[in-house]
MMTF fields as JSON, N, C-alpha, C and O atoms, coordinates in Angstrom:
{
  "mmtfVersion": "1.0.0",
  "mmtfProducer": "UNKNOWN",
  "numBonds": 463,
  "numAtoms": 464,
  "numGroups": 116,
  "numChains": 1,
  "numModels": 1,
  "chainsPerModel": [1],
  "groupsPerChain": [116],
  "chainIdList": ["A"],
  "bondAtomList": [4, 2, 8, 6, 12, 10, 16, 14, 20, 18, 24, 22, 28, 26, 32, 30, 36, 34, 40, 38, 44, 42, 48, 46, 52, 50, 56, 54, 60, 58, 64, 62, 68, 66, 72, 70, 76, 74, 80, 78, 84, 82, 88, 86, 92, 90, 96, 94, 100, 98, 104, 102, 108, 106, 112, 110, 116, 114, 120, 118, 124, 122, 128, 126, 132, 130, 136, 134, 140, 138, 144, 142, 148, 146, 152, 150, 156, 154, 160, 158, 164, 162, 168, 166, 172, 170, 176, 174, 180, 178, 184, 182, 188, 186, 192, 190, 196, 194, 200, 198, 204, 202, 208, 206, 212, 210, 216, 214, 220, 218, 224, 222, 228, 226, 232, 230, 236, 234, 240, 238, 244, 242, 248, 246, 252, 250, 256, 254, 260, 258, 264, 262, 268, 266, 272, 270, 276, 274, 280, 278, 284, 282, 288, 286, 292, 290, 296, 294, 300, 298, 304, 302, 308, 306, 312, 310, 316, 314, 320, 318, 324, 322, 328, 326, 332, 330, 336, 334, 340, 338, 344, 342, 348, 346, 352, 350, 356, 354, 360, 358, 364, 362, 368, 366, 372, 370, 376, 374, 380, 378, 384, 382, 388, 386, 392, 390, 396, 394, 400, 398, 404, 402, 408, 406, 412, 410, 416, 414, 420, 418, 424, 422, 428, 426, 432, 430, 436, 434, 440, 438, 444, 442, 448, 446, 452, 450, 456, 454, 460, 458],
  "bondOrderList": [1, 1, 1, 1, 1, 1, 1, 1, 1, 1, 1, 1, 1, 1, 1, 1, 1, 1, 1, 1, 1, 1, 1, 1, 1, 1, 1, 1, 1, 1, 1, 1, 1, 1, 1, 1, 1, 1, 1, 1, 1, 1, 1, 1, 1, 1, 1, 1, 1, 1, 1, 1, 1, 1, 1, 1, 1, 1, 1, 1, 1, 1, 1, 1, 1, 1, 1, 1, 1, 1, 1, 1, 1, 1, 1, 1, 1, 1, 1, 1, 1, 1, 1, 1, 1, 1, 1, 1, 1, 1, 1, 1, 1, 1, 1, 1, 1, 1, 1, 1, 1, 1, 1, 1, 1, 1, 1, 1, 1, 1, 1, 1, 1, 1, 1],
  "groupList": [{"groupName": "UNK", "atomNameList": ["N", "CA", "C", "O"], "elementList": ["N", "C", "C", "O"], "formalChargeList": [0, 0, 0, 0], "bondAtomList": [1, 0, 2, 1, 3, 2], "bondOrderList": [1, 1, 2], "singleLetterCode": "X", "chemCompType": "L-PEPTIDE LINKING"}],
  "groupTypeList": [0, 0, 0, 0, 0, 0, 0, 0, 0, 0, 0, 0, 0, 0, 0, 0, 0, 0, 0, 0, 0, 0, 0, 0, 0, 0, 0, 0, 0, 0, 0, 0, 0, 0, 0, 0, 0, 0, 0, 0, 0, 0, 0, 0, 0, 0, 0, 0, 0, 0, 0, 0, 0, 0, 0, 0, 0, 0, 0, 0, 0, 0, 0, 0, 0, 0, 0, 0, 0, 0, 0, 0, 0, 0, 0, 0, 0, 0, 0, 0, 0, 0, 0, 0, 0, 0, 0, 0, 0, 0, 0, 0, 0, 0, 0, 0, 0, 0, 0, 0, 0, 0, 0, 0, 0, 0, 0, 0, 0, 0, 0, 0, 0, 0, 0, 0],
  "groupIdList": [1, 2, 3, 4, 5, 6, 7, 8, 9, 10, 11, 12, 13, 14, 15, 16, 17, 18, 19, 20, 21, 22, 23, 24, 25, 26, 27, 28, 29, 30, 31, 32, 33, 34, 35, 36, 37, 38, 39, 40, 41, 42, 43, 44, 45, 46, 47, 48, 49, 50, 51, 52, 53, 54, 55, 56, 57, 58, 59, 60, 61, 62, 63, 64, 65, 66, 67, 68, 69, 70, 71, 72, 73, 74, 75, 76, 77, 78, 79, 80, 81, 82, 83, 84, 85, 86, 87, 88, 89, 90, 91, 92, 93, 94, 95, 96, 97, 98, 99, 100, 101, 102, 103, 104, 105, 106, 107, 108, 109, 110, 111, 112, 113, 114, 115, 116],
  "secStructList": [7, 7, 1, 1, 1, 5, 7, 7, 5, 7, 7, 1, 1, 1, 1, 3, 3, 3, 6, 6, 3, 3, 3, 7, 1, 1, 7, 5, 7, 7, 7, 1, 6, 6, 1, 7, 1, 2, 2, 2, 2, 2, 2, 2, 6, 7, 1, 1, 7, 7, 5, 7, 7, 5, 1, 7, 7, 7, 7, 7, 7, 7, 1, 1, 2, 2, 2, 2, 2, 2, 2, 2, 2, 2, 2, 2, 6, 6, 7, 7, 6, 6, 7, 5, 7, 6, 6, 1, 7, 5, 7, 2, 2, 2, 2, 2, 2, 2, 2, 1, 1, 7, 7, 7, 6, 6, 1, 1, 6, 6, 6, 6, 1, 7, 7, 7],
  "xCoordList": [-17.471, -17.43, -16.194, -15.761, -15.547, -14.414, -14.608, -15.699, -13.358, -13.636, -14.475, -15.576, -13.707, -14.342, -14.601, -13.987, -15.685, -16.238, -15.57, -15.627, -14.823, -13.839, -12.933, -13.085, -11.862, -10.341, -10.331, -11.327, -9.161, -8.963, -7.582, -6.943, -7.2, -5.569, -4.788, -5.082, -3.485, -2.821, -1.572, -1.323, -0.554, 0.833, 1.435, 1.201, 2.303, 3.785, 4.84, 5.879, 4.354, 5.425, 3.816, 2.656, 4.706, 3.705, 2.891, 1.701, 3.923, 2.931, 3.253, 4.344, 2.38, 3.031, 1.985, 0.842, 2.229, 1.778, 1.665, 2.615, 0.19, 0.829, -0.924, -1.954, -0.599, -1.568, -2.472, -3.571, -1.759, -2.504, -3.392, -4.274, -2.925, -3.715, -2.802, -1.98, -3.03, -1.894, -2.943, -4.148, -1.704, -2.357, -1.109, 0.056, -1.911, -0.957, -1.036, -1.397, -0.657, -0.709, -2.212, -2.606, -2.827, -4.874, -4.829, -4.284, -5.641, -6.536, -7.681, -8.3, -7.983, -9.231, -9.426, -8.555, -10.85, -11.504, -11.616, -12.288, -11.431, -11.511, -12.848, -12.851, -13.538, -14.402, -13.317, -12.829, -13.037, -12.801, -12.853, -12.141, -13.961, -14.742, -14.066, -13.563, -14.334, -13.523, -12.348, -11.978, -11.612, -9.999, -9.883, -10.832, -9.062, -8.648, -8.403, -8.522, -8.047, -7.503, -6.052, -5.486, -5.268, -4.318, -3.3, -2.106, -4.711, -4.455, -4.648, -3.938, -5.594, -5.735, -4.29, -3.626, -3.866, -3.055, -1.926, -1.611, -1.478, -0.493, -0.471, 0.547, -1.955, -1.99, -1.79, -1.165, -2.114, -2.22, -1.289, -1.091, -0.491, 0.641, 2.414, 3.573, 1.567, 2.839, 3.307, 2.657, 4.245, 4.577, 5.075, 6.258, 5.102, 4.827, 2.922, 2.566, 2.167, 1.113, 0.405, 0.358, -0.483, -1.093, -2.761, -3.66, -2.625, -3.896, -5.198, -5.283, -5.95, -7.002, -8.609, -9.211, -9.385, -10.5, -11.14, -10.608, -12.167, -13.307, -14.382, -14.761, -15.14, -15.962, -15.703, -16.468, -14.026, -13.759, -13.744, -13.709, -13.794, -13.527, -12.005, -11.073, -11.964, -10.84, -10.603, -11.464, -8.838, -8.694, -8.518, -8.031, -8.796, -8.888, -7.735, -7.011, -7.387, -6.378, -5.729, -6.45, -4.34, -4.538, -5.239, -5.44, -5.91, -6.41, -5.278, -5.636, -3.924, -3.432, -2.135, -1.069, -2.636, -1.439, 0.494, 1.614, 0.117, 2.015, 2.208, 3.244, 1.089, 0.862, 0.947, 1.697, 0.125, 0.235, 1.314, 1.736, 1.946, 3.063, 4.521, 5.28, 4.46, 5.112, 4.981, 5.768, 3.781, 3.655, 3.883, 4.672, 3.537, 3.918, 5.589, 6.133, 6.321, 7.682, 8.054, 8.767, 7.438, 8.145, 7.484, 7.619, 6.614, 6.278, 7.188, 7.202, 7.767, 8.391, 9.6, 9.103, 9.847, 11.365, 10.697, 11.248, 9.471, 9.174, 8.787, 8.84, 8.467, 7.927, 8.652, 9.632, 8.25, 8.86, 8.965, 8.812, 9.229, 9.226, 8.015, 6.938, 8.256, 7.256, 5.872, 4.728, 6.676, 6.302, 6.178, 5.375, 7.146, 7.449, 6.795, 6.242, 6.824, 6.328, 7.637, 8.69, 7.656, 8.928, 10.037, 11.029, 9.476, 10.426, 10.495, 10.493, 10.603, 10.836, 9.932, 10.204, 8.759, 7.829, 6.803, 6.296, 6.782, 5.932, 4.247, 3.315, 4.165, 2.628, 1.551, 1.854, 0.135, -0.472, -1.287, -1.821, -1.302, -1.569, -1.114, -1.664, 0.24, 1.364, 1.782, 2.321, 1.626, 1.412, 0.272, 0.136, -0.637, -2.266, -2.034, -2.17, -1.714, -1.36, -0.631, -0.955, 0.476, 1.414, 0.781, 0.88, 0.203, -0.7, -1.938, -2.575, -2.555, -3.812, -4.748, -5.812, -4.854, -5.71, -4.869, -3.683, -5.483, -5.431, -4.789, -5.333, -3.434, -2.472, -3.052, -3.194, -3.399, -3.23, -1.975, -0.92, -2.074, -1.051, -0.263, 0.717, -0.903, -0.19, 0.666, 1.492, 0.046, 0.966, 1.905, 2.446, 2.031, 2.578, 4.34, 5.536, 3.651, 4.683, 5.239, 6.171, 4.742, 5.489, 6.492, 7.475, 6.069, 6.568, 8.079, 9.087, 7.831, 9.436, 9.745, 10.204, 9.671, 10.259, 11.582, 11.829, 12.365, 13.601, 13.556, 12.602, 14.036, 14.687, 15.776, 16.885, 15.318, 16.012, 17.213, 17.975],
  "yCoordList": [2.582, 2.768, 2.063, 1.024, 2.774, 2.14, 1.148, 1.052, 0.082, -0.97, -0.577, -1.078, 0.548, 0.77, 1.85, 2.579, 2.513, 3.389, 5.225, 6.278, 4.847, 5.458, 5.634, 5.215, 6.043, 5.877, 6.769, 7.39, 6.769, 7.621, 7.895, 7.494, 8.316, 9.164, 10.057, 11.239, 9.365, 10.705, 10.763, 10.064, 11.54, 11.976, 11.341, 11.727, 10.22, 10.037, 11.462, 11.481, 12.738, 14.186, 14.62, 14.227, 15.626, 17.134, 17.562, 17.792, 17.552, 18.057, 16.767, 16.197, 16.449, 15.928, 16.032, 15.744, 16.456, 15.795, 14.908, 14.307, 14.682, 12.861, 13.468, 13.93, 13.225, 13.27, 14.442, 14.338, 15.615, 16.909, 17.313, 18.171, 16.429, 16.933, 16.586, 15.675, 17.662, 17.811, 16.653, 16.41, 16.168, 15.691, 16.011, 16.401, 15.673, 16.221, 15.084, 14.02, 15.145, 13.803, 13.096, 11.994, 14.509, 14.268, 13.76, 14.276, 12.362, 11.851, 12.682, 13.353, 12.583, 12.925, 11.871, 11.1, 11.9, 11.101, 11.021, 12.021, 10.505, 11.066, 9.297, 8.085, 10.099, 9.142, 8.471, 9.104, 6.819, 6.192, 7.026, 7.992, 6.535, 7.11, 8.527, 8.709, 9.389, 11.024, 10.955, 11.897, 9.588, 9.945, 9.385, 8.879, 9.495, 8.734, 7.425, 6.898, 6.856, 5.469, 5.387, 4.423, 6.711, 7.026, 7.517, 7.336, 8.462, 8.932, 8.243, 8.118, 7.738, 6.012, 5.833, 6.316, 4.849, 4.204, 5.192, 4.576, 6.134, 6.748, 7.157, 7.33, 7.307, 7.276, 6.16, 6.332, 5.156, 3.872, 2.855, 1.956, 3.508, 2.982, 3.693, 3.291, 5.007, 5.99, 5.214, 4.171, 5.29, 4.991, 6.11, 5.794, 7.066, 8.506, 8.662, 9.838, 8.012, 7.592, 6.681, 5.717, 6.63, 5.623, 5.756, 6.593, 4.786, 4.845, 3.614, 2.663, 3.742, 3.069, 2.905, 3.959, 1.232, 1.633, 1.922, 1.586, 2.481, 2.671, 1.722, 1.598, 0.806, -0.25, -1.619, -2.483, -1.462, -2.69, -3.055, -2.293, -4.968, -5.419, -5.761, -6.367, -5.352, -5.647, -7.28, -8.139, -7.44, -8.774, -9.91, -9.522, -10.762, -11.467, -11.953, -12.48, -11.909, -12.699, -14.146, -15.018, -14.269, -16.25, -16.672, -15.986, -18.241, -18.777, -19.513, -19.655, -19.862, -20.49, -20.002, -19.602, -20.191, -18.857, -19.347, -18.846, -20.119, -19.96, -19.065, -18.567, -19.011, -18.093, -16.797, -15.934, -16.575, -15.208, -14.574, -13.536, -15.635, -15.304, -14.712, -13.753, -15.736, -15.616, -13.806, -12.971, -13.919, -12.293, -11.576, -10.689, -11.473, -10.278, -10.195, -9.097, -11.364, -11.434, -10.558, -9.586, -10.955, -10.57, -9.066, -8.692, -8.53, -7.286, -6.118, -4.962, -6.373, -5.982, -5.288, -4.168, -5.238, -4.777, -3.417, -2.316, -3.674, -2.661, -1.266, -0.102, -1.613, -1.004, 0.439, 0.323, 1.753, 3.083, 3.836, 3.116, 5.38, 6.016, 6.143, 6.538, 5.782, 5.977, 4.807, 4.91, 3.625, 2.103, 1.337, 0.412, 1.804, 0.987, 1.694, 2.724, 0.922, 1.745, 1.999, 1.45, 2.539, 2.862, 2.423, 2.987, 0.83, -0.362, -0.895, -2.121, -0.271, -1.355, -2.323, -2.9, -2.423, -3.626, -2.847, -1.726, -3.43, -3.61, -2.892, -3.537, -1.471, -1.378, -1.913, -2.374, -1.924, -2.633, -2.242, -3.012, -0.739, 0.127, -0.093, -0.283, -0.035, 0.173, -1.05, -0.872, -2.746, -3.302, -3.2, -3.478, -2.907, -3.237, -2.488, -3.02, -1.332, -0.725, -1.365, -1.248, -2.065, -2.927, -4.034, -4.179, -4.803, -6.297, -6.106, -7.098, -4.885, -5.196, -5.712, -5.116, -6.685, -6.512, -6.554, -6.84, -6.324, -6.475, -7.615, -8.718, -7.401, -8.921, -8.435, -7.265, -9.745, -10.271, -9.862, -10.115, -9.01, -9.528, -10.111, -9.793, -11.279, -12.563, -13.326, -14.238, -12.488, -13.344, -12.276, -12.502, -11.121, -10.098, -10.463, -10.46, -10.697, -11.562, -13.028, -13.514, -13.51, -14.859, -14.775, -15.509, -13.541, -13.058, -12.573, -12.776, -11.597, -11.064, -11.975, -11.188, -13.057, -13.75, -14.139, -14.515, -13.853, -14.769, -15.918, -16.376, -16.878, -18.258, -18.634, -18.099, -19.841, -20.698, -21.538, -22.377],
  "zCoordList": [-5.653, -4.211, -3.65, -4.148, -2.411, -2.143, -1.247, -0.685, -0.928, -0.224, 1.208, 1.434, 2.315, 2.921, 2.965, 2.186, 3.941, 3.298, 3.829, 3.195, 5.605, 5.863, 6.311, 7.458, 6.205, 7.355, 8.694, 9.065, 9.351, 10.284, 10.322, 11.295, 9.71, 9.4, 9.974, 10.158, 10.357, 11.51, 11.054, 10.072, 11.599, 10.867, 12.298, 13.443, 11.842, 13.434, 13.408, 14.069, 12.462, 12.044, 13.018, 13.138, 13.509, 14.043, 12.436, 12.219, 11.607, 10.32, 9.186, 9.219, 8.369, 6.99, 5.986, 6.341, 4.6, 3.362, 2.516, 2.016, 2.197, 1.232, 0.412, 0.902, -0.63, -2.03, -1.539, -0.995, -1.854, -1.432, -0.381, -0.352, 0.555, 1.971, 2.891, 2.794, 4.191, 5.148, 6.487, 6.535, 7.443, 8.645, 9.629, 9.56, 10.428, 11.677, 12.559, 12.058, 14.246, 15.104, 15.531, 15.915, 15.2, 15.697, 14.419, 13.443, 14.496, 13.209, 12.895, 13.721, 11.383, 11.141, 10.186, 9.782, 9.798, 8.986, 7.884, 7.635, 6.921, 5.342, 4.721, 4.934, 4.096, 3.365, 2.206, 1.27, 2.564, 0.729, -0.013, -0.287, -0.443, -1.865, -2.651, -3.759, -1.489, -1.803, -2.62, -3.321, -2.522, -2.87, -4.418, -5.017, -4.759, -6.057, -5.809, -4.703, -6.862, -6.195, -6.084, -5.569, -6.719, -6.633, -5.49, -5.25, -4.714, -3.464, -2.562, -1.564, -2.799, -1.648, -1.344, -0.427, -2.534, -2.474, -1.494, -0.476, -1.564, -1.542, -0.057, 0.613, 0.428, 1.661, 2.387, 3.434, 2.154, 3.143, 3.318, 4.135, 1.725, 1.963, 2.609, 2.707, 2.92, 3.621, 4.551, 4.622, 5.366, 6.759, 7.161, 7.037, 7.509, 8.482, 8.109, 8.178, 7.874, 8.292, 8.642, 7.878, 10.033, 10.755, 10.055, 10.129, 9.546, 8.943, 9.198, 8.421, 10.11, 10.603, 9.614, 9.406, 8.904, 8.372, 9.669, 10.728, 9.614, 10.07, 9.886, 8.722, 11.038, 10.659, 9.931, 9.5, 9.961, 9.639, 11.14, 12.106, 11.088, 12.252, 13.182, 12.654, 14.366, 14.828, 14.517, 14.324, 14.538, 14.311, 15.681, 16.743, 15.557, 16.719, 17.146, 16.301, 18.236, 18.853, 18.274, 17.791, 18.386, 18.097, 19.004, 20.005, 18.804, 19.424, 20.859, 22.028, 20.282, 21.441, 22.087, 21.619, 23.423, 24.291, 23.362, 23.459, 22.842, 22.248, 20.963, 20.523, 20.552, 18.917, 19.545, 19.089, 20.707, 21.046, 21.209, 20.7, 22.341, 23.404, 22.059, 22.201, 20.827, 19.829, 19.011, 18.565, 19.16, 18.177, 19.25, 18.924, 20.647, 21.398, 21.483, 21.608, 21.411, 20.989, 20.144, 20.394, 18.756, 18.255, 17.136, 15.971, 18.62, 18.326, 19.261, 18.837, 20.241, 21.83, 20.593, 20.711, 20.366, 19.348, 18.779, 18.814, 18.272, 17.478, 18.516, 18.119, 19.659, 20.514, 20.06, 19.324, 20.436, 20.095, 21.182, 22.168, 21.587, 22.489, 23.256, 22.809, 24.447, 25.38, 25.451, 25.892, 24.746, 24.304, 25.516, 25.636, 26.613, 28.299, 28.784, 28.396, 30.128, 31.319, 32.503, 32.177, 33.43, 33.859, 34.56, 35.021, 34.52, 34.886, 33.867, 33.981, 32.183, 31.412, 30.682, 29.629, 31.426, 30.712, 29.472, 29.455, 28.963, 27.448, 27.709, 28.188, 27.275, 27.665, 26.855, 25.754, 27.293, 26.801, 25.597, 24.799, 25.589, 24.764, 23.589, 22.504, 24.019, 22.865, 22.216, 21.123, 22.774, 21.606, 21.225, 20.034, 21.759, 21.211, 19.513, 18.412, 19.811, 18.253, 16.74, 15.558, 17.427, 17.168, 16.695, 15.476, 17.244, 16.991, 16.661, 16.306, 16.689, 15.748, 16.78, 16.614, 17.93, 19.195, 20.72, 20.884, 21.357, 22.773, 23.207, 23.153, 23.728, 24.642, 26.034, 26.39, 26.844, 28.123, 28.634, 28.051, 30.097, 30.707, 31.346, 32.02, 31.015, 31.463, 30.127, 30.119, 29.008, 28.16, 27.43, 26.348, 28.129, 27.545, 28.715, 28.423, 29.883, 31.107, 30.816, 31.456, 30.05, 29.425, 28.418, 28.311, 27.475, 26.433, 26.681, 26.003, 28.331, 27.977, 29.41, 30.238, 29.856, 30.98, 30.188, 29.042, 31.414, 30.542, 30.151, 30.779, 29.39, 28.972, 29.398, 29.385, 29.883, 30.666, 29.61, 30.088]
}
C-alpha cells in the first residue's frame, strides 16, 4: 500500500504527459496504490506537475512572526503570472500555494516593506 492513499494532479501545460497518463490544468485524482512505484516517482517528481496528497495534513505556519516574515521573503521571487494584485502586492492565494499554508496580511506587509 502506498504512503498515501491519494493525490490530486494537475498540468502548469494546457496538456502534458508523464508515466502514461495525460493531465491537463483541472486536477484529478489518482489513487497511490494504482501506480507503480515507478510512476509514482515520475509523477511527483515532474515539475510541469502540481501534485497535492490528499489527507495529508496541511503544514503549519512558523511559530514566530520573523520565521514567517523570512519565508514569505523569500517566497515573493517565486511568485508567477498573475501572482500580484494590481498595485503590485503579493496575493494571498498565490503564496499560500508557494508556502504550503496561509500568510497573514500583516506579515505578508512586513515582508515586502522596504528596509531602512
Amino acid at each position: 500500500m502506498a504512503k498515501h492513499p491519494a493525490l490530486s494532479v494537475r498540468s502548469t501545460r494546457e496538456r502534458f504527459r508523464r508515466a502514461g497518463l495525460a493531465f491537463t490544468r483541472t486536477p484529478v485524482e489518482i489513487a497511490a496504490d494504482s501506480l507503480s512505484a515507478d510512476a509514482l516517482a515520475r509523477i511527483t517528481s515532474e515539475p510541469n506537475l502540481v501534485v497535492t496528497e490528499l489527507g495529508a495534513p496541511a503544514p503549519e505556519p512558523p511559530a514566530s512572526a520573523e520565521e514567517r516574515i523570512a519565508q514569505i521573503s523569500e517566497a515573493i521571487p517565486g511568485l508567477g503570472e498573475g501572482g500580484r494584485t494590481k498595485d503590485g502586492k503579493p496575493k494571498i492565494a498565490a503564496l499560500e500555494k508557494l508556502l504550503g499554508w496561509k500568510p497573514a496580511a500583516e506579515d505578508i506587509e512586513a515582508a515586502t516593506a522596504p528596509q531602512n
